[in-house]
DOLOFI-753482 format. One line per field, with one value per atom (N, C-alpha, C, O): residue number from 1; x negated, y, z negated. Coordinates in nm, 2 decimals. Each point is the difference from the previous one (the first is absolute). Layout:
N
nr	c(NUM,...);
u	c(X,...);
v	c(Y,...);
w	c(Z,...);
//
This chain:
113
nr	c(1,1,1,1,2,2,2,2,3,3,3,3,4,4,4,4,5,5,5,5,6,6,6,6,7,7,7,7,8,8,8,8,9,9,9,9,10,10,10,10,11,11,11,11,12,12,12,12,13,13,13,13,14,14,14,14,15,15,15,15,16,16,16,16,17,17,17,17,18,18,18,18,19,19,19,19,20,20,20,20,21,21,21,21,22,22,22,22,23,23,23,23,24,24,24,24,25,25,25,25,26,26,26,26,27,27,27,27,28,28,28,28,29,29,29,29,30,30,30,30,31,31,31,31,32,32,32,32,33,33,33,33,34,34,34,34,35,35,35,35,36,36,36,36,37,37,37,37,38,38,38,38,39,39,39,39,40,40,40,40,41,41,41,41,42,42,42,42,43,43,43,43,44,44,44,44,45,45,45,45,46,46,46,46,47,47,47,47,48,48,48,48,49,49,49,49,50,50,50,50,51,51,51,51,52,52,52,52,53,53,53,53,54,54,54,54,55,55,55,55,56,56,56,56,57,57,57,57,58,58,58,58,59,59,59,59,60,60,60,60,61,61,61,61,62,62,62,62,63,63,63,63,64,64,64,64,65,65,65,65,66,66,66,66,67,67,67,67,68,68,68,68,69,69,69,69,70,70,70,70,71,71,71,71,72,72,72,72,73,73,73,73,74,74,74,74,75,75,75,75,76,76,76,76,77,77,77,77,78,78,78,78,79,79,79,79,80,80,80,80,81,81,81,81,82,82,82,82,83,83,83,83,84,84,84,84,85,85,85,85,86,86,86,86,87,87,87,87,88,88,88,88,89,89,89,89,90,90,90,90,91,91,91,91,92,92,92,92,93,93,93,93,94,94,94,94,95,95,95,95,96,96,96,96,97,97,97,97,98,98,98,98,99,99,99,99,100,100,100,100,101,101,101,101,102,102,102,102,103,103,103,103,104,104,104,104,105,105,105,105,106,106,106,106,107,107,107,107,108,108,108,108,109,109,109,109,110,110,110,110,111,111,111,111,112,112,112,112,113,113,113,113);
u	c(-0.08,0.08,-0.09,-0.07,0.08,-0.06,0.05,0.12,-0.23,-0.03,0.12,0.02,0.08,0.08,-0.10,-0.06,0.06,-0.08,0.06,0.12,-0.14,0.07,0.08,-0.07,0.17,0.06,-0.08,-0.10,0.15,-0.05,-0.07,-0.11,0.21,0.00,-0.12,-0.02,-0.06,-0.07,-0.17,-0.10,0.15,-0.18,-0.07,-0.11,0.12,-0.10,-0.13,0.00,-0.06,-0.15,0.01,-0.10,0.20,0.00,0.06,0.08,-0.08,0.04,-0.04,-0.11,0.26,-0.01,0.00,0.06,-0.15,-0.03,0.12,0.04,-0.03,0.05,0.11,0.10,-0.06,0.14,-0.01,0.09,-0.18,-0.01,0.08,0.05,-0.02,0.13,-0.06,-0.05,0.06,-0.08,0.13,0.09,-0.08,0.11,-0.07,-0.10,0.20,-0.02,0.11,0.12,-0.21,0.12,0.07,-0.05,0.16,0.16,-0.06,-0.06,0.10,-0.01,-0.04,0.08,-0.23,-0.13,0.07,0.03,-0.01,0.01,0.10,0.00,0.08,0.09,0.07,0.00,0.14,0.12,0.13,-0.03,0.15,0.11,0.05,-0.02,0.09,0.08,0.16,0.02,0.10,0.09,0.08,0.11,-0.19,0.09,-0.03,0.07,-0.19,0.00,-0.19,-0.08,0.07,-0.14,-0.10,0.01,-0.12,-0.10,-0.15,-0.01,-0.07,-0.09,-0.10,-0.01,-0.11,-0.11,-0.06,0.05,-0.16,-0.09,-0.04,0.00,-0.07,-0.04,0.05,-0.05,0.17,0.07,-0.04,-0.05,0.06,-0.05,0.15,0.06,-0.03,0.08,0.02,-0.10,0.13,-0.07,-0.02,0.02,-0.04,-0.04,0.11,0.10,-0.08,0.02,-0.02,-0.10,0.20,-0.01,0.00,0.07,-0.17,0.00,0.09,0.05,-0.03,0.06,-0.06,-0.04,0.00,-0.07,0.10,0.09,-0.18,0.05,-0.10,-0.10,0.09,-0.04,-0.08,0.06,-0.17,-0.09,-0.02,0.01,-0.05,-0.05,-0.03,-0.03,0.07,-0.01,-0.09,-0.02,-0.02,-0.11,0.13,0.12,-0.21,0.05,0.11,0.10,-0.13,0.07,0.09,0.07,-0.05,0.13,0.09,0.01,0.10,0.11,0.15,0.09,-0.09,0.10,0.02,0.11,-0.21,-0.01,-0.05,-0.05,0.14,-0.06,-0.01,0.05,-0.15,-0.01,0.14,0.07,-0.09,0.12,0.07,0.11,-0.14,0.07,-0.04,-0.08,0.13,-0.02,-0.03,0.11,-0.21,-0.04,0.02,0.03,-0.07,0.00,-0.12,0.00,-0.07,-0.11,-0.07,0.03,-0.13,-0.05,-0.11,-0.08,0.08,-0.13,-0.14,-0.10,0.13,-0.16,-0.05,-0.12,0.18,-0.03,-0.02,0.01,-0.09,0.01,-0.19,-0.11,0.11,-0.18,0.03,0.07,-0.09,0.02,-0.12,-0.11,0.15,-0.08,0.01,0.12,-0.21,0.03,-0.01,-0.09,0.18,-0.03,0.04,0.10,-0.16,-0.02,0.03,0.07,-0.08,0.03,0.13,0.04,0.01,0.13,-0.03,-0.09,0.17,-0.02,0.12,0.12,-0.19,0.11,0.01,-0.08,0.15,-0.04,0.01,0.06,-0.15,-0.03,0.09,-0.04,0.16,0.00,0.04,0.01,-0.01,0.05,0.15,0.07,-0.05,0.14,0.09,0.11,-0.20,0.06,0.02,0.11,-0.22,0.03,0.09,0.02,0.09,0.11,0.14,0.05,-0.02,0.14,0.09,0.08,-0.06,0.15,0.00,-0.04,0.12,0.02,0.14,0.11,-0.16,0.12,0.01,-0.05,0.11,0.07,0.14,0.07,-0.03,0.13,0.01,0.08,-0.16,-0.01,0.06,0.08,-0.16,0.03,0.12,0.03,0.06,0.16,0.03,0.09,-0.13,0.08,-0.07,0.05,-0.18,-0.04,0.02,-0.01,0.04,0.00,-0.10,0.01,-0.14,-0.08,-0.02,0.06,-0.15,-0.06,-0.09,-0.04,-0.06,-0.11,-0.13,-0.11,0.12,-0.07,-0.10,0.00,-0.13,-0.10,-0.05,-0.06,0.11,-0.07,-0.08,-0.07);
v	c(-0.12,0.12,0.12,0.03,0.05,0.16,0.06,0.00,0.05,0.13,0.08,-0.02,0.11,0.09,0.14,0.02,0.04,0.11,0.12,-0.03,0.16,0.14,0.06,0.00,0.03,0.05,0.09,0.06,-0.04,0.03,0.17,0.05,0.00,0.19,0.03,0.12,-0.23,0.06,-0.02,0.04,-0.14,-0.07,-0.06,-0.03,0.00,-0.07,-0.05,-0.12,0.16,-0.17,-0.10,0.00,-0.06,-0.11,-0.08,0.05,-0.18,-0.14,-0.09,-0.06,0.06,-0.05,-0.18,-0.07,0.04,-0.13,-0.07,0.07,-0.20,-0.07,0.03,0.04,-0.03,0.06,0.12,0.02,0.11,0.11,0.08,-0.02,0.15,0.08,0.17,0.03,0.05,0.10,0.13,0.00,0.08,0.08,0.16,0.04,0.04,0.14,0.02,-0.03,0.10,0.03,0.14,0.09,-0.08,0.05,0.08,-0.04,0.22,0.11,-0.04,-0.02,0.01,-0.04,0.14,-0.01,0.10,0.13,0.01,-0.09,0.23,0.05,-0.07,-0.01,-0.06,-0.10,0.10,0.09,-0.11,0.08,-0.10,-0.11,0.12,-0.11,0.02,0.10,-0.22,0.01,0.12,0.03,0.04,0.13,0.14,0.11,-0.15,0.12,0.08,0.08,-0.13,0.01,-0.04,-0.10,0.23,-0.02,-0.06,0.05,-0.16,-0.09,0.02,-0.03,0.10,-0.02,-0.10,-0.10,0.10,-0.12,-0.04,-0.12,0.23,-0.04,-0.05,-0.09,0.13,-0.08,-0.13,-0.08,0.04,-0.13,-0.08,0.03,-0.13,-0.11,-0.14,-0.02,-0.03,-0.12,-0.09,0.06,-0.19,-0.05,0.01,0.04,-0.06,0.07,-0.06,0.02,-0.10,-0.04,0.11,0.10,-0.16,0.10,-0.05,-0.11,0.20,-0.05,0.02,0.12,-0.19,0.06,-0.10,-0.09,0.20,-0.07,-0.08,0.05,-0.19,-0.05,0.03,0.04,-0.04,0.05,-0.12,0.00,-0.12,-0.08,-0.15,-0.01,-0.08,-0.13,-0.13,0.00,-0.11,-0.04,-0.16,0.00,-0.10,-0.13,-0.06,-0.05,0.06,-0.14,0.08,-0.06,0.20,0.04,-0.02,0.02,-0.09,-0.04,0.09,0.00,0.05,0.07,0.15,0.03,0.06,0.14,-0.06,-0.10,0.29,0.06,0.12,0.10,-0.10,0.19,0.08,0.01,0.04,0.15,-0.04,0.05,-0.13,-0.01,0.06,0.09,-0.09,0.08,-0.07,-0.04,0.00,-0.06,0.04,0.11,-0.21,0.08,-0.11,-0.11,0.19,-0.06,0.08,0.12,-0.20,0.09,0.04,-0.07,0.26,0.01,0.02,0.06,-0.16,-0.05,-0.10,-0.01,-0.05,-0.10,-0.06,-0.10,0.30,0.02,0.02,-0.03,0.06,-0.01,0.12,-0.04,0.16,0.06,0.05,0.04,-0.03,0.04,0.12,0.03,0.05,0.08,-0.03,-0.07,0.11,-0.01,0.11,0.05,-0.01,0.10,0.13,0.07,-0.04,0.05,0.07,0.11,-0.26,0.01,-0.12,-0.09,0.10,-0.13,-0.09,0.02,-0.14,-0.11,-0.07,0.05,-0.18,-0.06,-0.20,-0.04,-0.03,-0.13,-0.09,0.04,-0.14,-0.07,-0.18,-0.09,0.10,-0.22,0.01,0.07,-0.16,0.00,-0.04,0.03,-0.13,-0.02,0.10,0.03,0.08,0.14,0.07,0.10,-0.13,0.08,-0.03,-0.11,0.21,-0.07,-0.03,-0.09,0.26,-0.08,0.14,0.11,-0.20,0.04,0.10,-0.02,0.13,0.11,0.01,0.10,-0.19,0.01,-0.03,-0.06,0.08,-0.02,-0.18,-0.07,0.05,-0.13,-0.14,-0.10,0.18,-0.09,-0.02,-0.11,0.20,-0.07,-0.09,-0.09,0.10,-0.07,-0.18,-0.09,0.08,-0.12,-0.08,-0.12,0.22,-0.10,-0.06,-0.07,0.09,-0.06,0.07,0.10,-0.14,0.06,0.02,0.00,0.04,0.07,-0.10,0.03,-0.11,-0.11,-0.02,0.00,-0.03,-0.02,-0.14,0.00,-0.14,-0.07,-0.05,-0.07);
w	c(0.00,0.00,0.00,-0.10,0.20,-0.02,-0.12,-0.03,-0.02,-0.10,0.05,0.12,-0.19,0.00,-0.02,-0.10,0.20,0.04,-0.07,-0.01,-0.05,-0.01,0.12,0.11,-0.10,0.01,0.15,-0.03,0.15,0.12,0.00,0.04,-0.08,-0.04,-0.12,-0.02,-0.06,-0.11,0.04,-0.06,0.21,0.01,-0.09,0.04,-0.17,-0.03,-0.01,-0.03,0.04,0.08,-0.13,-0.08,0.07,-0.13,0.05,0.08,-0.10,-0.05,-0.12,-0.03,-0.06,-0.09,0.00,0.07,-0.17,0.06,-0.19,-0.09,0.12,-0.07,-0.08,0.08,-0.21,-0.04,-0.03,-0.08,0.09,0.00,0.04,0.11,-0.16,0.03,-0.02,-0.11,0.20,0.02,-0.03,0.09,-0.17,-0.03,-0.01,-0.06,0.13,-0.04,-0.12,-0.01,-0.08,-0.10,0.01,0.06,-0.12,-0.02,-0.12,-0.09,0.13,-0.11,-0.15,-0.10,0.11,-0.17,-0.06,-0.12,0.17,-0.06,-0.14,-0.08,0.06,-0.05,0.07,0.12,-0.28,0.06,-0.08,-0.08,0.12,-0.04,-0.09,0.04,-0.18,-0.06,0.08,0.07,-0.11,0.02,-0.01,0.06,-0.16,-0.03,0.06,-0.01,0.08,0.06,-0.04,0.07,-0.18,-0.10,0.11,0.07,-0.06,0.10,-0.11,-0.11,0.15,-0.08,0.03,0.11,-0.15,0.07,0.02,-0.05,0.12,0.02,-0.11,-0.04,-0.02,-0.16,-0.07,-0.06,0.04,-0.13,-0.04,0.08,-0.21,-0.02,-0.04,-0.10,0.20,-0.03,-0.04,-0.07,0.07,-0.03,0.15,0.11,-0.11,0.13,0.05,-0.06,0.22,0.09,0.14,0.06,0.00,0.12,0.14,0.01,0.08,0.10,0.11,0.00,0.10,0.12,0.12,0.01,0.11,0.09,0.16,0.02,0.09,0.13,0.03,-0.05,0.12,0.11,0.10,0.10,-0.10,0.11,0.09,0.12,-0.20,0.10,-0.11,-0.12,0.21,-0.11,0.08,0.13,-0.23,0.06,0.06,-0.03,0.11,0.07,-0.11,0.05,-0.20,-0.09,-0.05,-0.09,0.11,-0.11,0.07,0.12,-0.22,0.05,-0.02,0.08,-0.18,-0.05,0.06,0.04,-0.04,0.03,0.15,0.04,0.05,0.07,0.03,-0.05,0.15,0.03,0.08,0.10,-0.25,-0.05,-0.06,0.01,-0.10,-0.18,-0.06,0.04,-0.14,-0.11,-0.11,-0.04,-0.04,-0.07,-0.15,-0.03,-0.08,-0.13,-0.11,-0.05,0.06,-0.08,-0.13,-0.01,-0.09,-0.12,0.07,0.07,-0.11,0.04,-0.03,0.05,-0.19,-0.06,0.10,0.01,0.05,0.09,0.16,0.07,-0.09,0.11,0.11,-0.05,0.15,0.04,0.08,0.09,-0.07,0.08,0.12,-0.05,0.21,0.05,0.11,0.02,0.05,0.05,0.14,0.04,0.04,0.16,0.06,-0.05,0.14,0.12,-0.14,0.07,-0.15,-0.11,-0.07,-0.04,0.03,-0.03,-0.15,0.02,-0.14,-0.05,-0.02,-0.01,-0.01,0.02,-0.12,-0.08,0.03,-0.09,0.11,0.10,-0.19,0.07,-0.14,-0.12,0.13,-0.04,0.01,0.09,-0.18,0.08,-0.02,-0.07,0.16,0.00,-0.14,-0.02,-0.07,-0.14,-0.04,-0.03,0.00,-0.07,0.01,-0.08,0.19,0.05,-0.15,-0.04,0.00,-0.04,0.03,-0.04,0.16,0.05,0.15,0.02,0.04,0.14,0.02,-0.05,0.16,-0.03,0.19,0.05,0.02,0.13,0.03,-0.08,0.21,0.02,0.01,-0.05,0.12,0.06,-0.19,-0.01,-0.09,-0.13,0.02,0.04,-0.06,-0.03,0.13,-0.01,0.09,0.13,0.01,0.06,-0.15,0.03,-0.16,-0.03,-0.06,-0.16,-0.03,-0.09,0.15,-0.09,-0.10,-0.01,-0.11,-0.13,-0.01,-0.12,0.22,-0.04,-0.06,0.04,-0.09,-0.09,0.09,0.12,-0.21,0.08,-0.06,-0.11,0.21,-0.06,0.06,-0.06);
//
């Protein structure tokens, strides 16, 4: 099976090899609460799941694809830089849980076994 390449519009020069999953992340910055309350970056919360998009995933992931939206910890994370943009690298276990349209329509669970 070919490697799942990035996405045609971003170029890349990457291929991810094995279950590796290549993500741009989703506004690190200032977050708004429910109520309207603006957060800085600083604030100290407690841990804290991130969310990111799909850049590019390697031959064995089976669950994710490119232009999900992913949700992972991001102590557990490797991050690298390309063409100087940064991204984060993780395995596809690390993922918690998957945020596409495609989920409701197939019922799987996400489960990685």
């Amino acid at each position: 099976m070919a490697a799942k390449r990035a996405k045609a519009g971003e170029g890349l020069p990457i291929r991810m090899l094995h279950d590796r999953v290549l993500v741009s992340l989703e506004n690190e910055g200032e977050r708004k609460s429910g109520g309207g309350i603006l957060i800085p970056a600083t604030a100290a919360v407690g841990k804290r799941l991130s969310w990111a998009g799909v850049v590019a995933t390697g031959p064995s992931v089976r669950q994710v694809e490119v232009g999900d939206r992913v949700l992972f910890d991001a102590e557990d994370r490797h991050e690298v830089d390309l063409q100087s943009k940064d991204y984060v690298l993780l395995r596809e276990r690390d993922i918690h849980a998957i945020a596409a349209r495609r989920v409701e329509e197939d019922g799987t669970t996400g489960l990685y076994l």
